[in-house]
C-alpha beads as a LAMMPS data file, in Angstrom:
LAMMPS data file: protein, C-alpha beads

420 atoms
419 bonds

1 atom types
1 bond types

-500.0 500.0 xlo xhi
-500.0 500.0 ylo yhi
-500.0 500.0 zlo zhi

Masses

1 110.0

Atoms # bond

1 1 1 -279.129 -416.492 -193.893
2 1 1 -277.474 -413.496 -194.747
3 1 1 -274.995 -413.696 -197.878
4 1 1 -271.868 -412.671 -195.721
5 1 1 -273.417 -414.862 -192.848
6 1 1 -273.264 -417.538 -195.260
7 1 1 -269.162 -416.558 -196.631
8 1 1 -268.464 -416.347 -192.840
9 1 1 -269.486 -419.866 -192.657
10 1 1 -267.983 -421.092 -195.565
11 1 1 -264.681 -419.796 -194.588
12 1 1 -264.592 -417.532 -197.811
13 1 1 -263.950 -414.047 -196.184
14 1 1 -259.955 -413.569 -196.262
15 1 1 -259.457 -409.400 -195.671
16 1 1 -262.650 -406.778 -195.908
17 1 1 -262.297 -402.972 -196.267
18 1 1 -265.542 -402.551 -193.898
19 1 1 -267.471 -405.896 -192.863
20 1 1 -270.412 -404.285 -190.792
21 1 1 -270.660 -401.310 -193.777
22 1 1 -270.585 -403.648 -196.547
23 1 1 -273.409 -406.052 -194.760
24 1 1 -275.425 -402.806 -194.370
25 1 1 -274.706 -402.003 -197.713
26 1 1 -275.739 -405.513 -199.366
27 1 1 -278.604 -406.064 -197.060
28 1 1 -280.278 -402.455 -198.207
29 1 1 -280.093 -402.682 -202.048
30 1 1 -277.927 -404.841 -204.625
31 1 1 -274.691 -403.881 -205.486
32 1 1 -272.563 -404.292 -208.605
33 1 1 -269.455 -406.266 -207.917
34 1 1 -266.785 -407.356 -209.796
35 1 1 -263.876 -409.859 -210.053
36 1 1 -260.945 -409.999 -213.004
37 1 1 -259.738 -412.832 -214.448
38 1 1 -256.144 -412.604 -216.552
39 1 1 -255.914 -414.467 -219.555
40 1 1 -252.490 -416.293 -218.852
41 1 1 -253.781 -420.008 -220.206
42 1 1 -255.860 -420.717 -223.050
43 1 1 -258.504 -422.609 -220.449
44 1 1 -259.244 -421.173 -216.637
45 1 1 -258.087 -424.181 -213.983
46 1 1 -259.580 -424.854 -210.134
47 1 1 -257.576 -422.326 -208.671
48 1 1 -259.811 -419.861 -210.091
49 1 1 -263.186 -421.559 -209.165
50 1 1 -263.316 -420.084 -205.793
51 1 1 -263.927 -415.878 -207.134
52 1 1 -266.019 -417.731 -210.285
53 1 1 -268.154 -419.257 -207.693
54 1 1 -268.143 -415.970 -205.340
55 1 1 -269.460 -413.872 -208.185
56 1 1 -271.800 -416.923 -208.430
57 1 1 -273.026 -416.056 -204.845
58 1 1 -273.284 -413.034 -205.297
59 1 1 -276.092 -412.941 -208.382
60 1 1 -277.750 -415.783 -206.292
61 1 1 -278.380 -413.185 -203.875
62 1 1 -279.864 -410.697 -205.988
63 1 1 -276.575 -408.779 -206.819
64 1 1 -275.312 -408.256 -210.110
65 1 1 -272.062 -409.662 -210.995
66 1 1 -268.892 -408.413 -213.563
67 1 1 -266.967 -411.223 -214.634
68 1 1 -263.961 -408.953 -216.053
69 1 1 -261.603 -410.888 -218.798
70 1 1 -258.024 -409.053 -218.422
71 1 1 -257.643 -408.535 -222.126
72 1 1 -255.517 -405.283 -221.689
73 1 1 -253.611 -406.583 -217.453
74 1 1 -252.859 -410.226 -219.515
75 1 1 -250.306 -408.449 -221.924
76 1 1 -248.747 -406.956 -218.753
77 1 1 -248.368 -409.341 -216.557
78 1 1 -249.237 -409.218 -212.421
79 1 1 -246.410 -409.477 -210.030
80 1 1 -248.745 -411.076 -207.180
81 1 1 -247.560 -414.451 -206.386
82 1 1 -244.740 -414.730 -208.807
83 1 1 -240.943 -414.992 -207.747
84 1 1 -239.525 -413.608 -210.813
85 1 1 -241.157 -411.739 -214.332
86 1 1 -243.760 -413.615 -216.561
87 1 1 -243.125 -414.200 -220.074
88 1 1 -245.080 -411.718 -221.835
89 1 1 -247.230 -412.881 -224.663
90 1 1 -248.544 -411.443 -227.789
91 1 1 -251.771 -409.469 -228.182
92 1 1 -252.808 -412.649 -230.812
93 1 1 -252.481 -415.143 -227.800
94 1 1 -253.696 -412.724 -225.412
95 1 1 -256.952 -411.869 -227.670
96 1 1 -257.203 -415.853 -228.259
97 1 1 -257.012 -416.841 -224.627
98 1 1 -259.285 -414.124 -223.615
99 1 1 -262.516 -415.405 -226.067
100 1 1 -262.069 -418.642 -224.732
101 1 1 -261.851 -417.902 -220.848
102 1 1 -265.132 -415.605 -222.116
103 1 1 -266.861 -418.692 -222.908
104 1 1 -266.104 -420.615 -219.876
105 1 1 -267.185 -417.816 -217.747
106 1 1 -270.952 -418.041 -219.355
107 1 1 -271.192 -421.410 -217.642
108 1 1 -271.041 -420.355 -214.292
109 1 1 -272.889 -416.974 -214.469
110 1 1 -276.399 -416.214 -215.849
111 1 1 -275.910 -413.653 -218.349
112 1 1 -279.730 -413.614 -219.028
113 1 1 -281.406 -413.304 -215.759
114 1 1 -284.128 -410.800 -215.981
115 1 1 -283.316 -408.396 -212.896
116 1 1 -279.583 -408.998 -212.134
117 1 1 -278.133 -410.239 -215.813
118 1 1 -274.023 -410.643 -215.223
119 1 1 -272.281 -408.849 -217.439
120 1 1 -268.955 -409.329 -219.150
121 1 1 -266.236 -406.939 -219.740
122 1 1 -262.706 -407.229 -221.122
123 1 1 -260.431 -404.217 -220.052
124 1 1 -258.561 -403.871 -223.068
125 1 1 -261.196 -402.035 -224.171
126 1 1 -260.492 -398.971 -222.035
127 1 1 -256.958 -399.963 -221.380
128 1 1 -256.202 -400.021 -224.745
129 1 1 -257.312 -396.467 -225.183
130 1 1 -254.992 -394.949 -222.975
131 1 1 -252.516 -392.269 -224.230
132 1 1 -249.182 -392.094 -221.769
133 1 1 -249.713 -388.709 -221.285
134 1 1 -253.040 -388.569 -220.037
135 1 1 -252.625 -392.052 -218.168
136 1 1 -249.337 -390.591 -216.361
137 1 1 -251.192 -387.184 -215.789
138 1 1 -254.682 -388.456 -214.489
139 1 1 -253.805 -391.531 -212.973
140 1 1 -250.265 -392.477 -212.260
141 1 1 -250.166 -389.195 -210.218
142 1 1 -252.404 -390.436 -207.374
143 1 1 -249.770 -393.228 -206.636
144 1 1 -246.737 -392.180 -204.473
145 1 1 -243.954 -394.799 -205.525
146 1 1 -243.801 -395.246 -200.721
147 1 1 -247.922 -396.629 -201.134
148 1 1 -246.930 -399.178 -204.447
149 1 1 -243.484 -400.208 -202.563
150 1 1 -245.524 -400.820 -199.318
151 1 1 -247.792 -403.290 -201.151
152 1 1 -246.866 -407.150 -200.355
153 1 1 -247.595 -407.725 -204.528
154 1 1 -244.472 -405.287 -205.085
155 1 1 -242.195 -405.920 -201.597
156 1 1 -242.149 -409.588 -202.453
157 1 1 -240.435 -409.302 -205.185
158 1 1 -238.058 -406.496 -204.764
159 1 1 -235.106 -408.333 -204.005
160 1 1 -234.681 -410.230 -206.983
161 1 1 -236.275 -407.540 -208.908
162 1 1 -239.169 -406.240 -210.976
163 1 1 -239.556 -404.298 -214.010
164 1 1 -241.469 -400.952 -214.991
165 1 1 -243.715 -403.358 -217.022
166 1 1 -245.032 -405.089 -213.475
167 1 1 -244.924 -402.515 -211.280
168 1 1 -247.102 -400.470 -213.323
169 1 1 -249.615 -403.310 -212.807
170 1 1 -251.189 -402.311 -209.561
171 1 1 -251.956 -398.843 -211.531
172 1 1 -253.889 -400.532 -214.412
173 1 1 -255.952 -403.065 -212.297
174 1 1 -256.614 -400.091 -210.181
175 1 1 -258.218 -397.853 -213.206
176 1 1 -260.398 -401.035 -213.940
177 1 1 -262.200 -400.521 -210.995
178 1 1 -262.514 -396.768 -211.263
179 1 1 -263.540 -397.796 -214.805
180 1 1 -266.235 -400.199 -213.738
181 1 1 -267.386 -397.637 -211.113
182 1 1 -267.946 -395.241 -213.550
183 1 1 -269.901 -396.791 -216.261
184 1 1 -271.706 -399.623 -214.096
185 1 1 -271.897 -398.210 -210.583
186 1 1 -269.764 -400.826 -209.495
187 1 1 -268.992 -400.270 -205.947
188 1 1 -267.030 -404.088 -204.582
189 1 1 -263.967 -405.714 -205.827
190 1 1 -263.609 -409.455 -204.859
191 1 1 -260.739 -411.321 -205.188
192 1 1 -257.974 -413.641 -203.972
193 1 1 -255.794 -412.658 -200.875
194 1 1 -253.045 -412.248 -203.061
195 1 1 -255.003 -409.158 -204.587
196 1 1 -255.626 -406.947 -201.621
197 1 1 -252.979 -404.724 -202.334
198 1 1 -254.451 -403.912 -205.676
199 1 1 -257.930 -403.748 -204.740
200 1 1 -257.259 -401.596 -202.283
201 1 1 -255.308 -399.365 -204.104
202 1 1 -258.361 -399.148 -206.681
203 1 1 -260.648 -398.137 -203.729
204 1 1 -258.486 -394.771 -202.971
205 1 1 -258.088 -394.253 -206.704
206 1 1 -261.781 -393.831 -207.364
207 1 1 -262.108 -391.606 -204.206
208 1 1 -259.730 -389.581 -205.221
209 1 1 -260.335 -389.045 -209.390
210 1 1 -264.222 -388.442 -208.869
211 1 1 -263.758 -386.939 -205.134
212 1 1 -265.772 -389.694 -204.013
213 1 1 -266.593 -390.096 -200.251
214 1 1 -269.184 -392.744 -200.652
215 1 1 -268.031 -396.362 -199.348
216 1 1 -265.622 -398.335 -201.926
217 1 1 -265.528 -402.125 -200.793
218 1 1 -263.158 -404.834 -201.402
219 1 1 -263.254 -408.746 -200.044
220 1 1 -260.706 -411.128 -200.700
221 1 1 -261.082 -414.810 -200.285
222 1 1 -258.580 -417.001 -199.045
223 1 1 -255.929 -418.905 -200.669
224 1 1 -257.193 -422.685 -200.975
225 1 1 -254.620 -425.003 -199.034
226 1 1 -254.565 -428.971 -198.209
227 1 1 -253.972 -430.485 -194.955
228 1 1 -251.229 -432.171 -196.227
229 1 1 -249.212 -428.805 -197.060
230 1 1 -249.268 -430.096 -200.770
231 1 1 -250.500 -427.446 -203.887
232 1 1 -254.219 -427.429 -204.032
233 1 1 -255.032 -427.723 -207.563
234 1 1 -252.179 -430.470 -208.703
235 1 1 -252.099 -433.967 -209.721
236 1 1 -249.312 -435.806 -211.215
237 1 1 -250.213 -435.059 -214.602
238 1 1 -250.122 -431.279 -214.001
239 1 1 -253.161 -428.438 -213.169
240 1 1 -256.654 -429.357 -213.101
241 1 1 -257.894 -427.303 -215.422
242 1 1 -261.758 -426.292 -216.089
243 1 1 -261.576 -427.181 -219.891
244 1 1 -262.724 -430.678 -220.806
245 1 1 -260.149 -431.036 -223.490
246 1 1 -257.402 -429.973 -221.029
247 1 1 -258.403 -432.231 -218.060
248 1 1 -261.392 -434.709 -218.768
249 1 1 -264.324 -435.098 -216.835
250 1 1 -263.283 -438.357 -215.543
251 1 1 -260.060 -437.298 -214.489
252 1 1 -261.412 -434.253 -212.744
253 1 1 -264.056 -435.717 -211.133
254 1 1 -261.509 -438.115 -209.569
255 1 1 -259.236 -435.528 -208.484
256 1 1 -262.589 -434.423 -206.068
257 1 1 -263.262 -438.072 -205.195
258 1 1 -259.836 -438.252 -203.721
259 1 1 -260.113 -435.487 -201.423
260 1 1 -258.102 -436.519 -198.042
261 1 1 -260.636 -436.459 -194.657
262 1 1 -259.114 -433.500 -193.383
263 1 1 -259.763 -431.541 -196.446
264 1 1 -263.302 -432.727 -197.539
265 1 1 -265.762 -430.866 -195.370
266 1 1 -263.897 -427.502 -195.804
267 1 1 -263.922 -427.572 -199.682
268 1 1 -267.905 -428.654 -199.361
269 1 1 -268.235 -425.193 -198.092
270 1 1 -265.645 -423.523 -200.596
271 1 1 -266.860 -425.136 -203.598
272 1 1 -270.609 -426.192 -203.530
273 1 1 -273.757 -424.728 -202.863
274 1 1 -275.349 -426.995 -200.454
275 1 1 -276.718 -425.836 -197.474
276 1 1 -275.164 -425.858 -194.259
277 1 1 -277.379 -428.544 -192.506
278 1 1 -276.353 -430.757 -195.890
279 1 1 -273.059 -429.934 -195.082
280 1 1 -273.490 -430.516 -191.231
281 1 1 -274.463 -433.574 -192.400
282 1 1 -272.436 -434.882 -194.233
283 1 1 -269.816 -434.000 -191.681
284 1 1 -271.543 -436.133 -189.248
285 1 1 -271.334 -439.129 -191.976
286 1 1 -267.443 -438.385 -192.352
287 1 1 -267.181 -438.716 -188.505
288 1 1 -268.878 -441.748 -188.036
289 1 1 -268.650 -443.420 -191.416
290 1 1 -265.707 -442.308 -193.002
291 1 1 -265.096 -445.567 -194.490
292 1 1 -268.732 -444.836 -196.927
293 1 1 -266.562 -441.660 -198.765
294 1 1 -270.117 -440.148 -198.793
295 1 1 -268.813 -436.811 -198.264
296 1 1 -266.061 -437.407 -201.433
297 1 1 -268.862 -438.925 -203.466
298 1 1 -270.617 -435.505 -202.920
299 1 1 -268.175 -433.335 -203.915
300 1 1 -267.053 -435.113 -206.742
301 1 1 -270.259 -435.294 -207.848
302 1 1 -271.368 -431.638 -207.422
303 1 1 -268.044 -429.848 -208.602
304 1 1 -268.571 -432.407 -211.821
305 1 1 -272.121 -431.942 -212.616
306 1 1 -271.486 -427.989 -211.874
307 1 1 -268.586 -427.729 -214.666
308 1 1 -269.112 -429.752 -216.707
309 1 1 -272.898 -430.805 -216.855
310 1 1 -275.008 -433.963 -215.953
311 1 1 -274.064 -436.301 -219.123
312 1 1 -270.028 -435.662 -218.325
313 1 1 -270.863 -436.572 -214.866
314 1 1 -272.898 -439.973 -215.559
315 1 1 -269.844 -440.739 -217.930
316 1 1 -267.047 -440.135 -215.102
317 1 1 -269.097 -442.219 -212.455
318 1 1 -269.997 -445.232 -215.132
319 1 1 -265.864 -445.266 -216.165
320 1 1 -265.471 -445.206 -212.232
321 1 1 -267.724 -447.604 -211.256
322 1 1 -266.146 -450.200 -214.563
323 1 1 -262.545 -449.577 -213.111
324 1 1 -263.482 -450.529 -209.699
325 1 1 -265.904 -453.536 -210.485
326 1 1 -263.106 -454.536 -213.178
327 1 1 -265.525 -454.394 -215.728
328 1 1 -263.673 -452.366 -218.353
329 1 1 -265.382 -454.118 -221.402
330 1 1 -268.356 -452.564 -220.802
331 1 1 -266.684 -448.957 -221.499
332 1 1 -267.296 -447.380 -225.076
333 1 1 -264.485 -446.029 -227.142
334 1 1 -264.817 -442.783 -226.241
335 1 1 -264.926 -443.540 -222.492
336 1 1 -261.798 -446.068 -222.800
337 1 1 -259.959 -442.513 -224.350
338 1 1 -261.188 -440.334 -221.491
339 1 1 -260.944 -442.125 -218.677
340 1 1 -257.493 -443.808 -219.665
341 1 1 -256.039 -440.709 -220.749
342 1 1 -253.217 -440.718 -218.267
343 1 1 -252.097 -444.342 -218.311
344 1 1 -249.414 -445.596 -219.940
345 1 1 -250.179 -446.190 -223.858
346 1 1 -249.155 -446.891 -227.133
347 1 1 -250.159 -447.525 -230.353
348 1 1 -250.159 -450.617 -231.965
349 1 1 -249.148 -451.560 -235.578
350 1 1 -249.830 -454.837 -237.013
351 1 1 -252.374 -457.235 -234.906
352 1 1 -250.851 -460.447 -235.577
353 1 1 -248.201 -459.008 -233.154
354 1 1 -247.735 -461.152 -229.910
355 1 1 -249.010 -460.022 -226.546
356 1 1 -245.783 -460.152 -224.995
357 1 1 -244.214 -457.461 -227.085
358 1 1 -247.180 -455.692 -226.509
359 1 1 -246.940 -455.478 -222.998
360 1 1 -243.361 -454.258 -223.135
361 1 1 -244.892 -451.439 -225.586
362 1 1 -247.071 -450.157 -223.309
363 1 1 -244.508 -450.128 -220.156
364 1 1 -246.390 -453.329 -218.539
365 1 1 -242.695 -455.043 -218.734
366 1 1 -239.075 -454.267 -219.403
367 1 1 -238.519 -457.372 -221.457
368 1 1 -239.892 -460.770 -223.086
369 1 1 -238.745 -462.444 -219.900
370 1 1 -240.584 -460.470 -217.468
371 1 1 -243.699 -460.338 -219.639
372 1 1 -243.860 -464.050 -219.956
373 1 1 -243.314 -464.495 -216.434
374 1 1 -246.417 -461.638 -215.393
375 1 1 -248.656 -463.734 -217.626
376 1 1 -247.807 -467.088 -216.451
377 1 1 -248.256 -466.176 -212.513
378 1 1 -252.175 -464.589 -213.758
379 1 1 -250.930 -460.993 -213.203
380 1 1 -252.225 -459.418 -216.380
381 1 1 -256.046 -459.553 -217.657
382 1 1 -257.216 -458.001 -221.054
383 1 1 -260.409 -456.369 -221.187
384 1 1 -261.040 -457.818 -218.211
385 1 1 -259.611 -461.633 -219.331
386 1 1 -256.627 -463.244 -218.036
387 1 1 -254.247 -464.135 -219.952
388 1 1 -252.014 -466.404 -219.272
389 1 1 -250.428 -468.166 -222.995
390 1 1 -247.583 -466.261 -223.535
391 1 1 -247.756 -467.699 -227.403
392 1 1 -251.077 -465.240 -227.773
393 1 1 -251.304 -462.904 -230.826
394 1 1 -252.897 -459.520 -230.623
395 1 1 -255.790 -460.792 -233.507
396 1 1 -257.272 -463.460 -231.276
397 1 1 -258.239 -460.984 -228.560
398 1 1 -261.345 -458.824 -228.298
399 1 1 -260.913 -455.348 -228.410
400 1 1 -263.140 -452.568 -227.296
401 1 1 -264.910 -451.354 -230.081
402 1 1 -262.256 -452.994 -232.554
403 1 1 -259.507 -450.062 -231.075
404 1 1 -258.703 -450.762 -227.426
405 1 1 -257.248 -453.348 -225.388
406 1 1 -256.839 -451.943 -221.884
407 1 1 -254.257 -454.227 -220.188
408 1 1 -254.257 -454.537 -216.012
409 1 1 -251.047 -456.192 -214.640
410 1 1 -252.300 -457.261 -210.765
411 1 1 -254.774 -454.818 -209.434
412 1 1 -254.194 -451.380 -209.946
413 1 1 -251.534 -450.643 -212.531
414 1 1 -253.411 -450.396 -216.202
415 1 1 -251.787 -449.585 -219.538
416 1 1 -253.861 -448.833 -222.890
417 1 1 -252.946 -450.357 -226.357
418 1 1 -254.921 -448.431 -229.040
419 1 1 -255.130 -450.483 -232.234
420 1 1 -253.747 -448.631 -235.712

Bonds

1 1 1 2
2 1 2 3
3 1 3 4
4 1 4 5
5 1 5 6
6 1 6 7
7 1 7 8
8 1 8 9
9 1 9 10
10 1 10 11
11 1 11 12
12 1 12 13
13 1 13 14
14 1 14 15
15 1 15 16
16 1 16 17
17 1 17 18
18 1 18 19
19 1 19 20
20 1 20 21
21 1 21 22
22 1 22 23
23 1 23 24
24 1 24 25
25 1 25 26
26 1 26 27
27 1 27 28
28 1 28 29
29 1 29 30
30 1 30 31
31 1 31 32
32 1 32 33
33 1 33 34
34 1 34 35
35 1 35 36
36 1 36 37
37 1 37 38
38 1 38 39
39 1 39 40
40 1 40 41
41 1 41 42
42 1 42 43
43 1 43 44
44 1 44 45
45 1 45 46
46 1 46 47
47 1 47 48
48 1 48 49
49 1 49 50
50 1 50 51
51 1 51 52
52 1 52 53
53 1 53 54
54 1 54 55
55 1 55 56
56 1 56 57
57 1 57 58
58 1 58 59
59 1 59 60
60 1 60 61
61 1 61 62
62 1 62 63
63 1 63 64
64 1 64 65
65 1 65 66
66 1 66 67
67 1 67 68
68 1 68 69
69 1 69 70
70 1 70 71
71 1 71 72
72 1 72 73
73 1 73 74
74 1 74 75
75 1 75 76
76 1 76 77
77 1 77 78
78 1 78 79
79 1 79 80
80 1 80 81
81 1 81 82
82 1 82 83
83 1 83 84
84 1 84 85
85 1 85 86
86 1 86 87
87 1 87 88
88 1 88 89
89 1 89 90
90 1 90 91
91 1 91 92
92 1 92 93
93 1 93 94
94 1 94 95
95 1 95 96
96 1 96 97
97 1 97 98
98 1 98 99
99 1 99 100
100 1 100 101
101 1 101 102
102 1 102 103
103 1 103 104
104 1 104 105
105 1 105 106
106 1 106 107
107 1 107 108
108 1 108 109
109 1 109 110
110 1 110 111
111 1 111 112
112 1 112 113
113 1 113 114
114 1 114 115
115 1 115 116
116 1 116 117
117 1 117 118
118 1 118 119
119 1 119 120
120 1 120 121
121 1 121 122
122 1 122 123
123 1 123 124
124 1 124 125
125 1 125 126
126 1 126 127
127 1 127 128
128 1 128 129
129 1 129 130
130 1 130 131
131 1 131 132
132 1 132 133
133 1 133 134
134 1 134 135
135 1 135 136
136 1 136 137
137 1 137 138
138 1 138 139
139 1 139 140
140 1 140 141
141 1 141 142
142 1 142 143
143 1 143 144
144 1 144 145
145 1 145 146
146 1 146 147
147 1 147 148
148 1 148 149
149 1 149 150
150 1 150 151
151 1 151 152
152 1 152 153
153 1 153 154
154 1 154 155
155 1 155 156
156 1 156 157
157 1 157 158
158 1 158 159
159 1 159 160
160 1 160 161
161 1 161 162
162 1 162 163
163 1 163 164
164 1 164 165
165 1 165 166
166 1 166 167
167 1 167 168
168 1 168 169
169 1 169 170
170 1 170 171
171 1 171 172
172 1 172 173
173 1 173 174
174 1 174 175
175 1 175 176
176 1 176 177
177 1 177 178
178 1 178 179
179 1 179 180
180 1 180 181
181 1 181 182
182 1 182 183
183 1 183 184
184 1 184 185
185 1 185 186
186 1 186 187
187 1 187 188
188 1 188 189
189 1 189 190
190 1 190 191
191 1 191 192
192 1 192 193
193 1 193 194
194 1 194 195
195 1 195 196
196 1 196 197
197 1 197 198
198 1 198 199
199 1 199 200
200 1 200 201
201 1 201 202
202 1 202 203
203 1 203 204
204 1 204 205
205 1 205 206
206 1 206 207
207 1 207 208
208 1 208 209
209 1 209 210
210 1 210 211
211 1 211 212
212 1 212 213
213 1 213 214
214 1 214 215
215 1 215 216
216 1 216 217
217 1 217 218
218 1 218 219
219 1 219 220
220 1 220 221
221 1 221 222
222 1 222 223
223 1 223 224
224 1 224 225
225 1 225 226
226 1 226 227
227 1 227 228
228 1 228 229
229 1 229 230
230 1 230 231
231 1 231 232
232 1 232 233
233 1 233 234
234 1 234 235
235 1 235 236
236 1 236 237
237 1 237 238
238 1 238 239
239 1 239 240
240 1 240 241
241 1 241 242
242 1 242 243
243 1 243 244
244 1 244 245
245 1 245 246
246 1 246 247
247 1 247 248
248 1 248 249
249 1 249 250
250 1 250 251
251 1 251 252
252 1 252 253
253 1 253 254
254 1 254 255
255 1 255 256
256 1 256 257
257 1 257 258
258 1 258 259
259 1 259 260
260 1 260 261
261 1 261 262
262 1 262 263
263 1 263 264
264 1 264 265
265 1 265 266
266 1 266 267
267 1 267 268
268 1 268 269
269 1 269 270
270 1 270 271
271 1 271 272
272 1 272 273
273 1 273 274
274 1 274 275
275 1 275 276
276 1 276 277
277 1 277 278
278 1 278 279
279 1 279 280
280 1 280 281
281 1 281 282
282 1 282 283
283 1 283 284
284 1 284 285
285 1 285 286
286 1 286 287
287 1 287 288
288 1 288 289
289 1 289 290
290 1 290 291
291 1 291 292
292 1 292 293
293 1 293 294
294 1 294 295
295 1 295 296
296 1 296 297
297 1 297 298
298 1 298 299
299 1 299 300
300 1 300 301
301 1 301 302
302 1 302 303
303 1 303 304
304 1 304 305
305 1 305 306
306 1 306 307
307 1 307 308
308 1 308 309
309 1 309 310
310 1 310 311
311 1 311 312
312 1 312 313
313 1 313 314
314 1 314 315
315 1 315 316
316 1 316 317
317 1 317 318
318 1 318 319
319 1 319 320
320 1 320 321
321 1 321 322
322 1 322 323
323 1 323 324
324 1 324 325
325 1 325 326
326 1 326 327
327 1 327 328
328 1 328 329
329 1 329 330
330 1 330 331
331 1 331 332
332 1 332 333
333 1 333 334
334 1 334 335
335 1 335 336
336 1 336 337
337 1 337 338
338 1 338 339
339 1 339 340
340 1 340 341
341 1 341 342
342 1 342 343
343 1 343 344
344 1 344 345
345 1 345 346
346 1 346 347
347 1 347 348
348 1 348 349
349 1 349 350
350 1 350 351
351 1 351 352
352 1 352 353
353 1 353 354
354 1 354 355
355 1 355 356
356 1 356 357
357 1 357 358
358 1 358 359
359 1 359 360
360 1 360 361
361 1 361 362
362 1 362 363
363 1 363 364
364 1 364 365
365 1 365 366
366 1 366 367
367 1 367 368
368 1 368 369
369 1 369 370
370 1 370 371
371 1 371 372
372 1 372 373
373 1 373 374
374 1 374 375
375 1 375 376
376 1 376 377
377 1 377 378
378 1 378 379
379 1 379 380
380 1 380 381
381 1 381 382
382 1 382 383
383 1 383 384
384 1 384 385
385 1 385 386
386 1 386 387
387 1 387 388
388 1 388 389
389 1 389 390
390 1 390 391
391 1 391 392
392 1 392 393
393 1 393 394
394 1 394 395
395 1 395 396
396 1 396 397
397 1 397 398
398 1 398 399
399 1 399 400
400 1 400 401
401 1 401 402
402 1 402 403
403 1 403 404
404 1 404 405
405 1 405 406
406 1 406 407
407 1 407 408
408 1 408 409
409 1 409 410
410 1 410 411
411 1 411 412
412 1 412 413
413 1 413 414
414 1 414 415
415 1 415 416
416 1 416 417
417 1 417 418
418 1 418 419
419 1 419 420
């Protein structure tokens, strides 16, 4: 299958310059490509998996991929998508945020392939080198202020304002590419849909600084949406972000397991690289089965093992598998803190405290009353035990590892007491 025969299918091609011309142009020799990624967080989240994974596609194809860090754009700040002006932060946060995104990017590209190696860039490195004058002189006078205002990154946000700062932003991404193009050949921009106007833009700057009439290509993919019309990306205890520390394996792998029907089969072809008769087939399982979550098991599995390697993803499915057996005691210490790291938990000083003032600790009750009363009716189990003498002190129960009693009050709602 051809590799935009393949994005067709996927649903990953948003906007193209030239479909038919850029086909041609990928099926008759590889092309250098690139896609930027600011530094606004000290950790990339899911919302940017989707141009990781297209520059991915790319080098799997033979072509060779620029994973570009925003070093110089992240201390600017890009209008696209935002309702009012980002908090600008320093060049120390900027430089920090940018080596770690660096090394997050190595996981997903292979920077030591023999005939198409990725490469990395960071743009401060050129952008950083600009004098005004010269910038102002050969660059900021092939942009009429009609073509910026035109641009849906700028119109949106015109009515409540923007600044000098932001609106100059469109310029600078636009010199990356001409940049890129210049010292790497690089002749395709990818991005989200929310970057068209930009990569556009850096498509008629390079024709018109180096008089270039050869074809300039950009793609955009499209912006990831649930059935539901909720924020793709989002769980109750805020982004899902790519970092381990950040979000845990566990928890991230859940956040795929939990994938609604409607939404499963499309993000199979977004996110993974099975094939499309895999695919096919597990669509057929989801229409038939759907009560067997095969095609959720899938995705969890492959998004997991994909960022975050084959040992994190035997970890998330064993701390699964524990929770929904009810077999908790099995866990280690280190799986009790990952996979209960967004219950409700406290720390506990001094074991010869009782078990009902425990449980009002940890938000399992709102007083003595109530926590007597859950343990006498057989509502609340301790690694896995009920308990059901309200006299019980914290010594006379066995914790995980000597540090963790993981309390359950009736089926679902668990709470963590870590022992000081």
């Amino acid at each position: 299958m051809r590799l935009l025969e393949d994005l067709a299918y996927r649903g990953l091609i948003y906007q193209s310059t030239d479909q038919e011309k850029l086909d041609e142009r990928l099926e008759r020799e590889p092309i250098v490509l690139y896609c930027g990624f600011d530094p606004t967080a000290d950790s990339l989240h899911i919302g940017h998996l989707l141009p990781i994974l297209m520059l991915r596609r790319f080098q799997q194809y033979g072509h060779q991929p620029i994973a570009l860090v925003g070093g110089g754009t992240g201390l600017i700040g890009d209008p696209s998508g935002k309702a009012t002006e980002r908090t600008l932060n320093t060049k120390e946060v900027v430089e920090g945020f940018s080596n770690k995104i660096r090394t997050q990017l190595s996981r997903f590209l292979d920077f030591e392939k023999a005939e198409n190696p990725a490469l990395l860039a960071n743009n401060h490195d050129w952008l950083g080198e600009l004098d005004l004058i010269s910038f102002l002189r050969d660059v900021g006078k092939h942009f009429s202020l009609n073509y910026m205002l035109a641009k849906e990154s700028v119109n949106s946000r015109l009515e409540k304002g923007i600044s000098f700062t932001e609106f100059s932003y469109m310029i600078l991404q636009s010199y990356d590419y001409l940049e890129l193009h210049r010292r790497y050949g690089c002749e395709l921009q990818v991005g989200g849909s929310d970057q068209w106007g930009n990569i556009t833009a850096g498509t008629e700057l390079i024709r018109k600084s180096d008089n270039k009439s050869d074809d300039l290509f950009g793609l955009t993919i499209p912006l990831v949406t649930k059935s539901d019309g909720t924020k793709f990306g989002k769980t109750e205890g805020g982004a899902v972000w790519l970092d381990a520390d950040k979000t845990s394996p566990y928890v991230f792998y859940q956040f795929w397991l939990n994938t609604d029907d409607a939404d499963v089969i499309k993000y199979l072809k977004y996110f993974t690289f099975l094939s499309k008769d895999q695919i096919e087939d597990l669509a057929q399982t989801l229409e038939t089965a759907p009560e067997e979550r095969k095609a959720q098991r899938t995705l969890a599995e492959e998004m997991t093992r994909l960022v975050h390697g084959e040992a994190a993803l035997s970890r998330a499915q064993n701390i699964t598998a524990a929770l929904f057996q009810g077999k908790v005691s099995s866990l280690t210490a280190s799986e009790i803190s990952e996979g209960f790291q967004d219950v409700p938990s406290s720390t506990i000083e001094g074991i010869e405290l009782p078990l009902v003032d425990v449980l009002i600790q940890v938000g399992a009750a709102k007083s003595k009353r109530e926590a007597r009363e859950f343990m006498q009716n057989g509502a609340v189990t301790v690694n896995d035990e009920r308990v059901t003498d309200t006299s019980i002190l914290v010594n006379t129960l066995k914790a995980i590892d000597d540090k963790f009693l993981v309390i359950r009050r009736g089926k679902k709602k668990y709470f963590l007491a870590a022992l000081s």
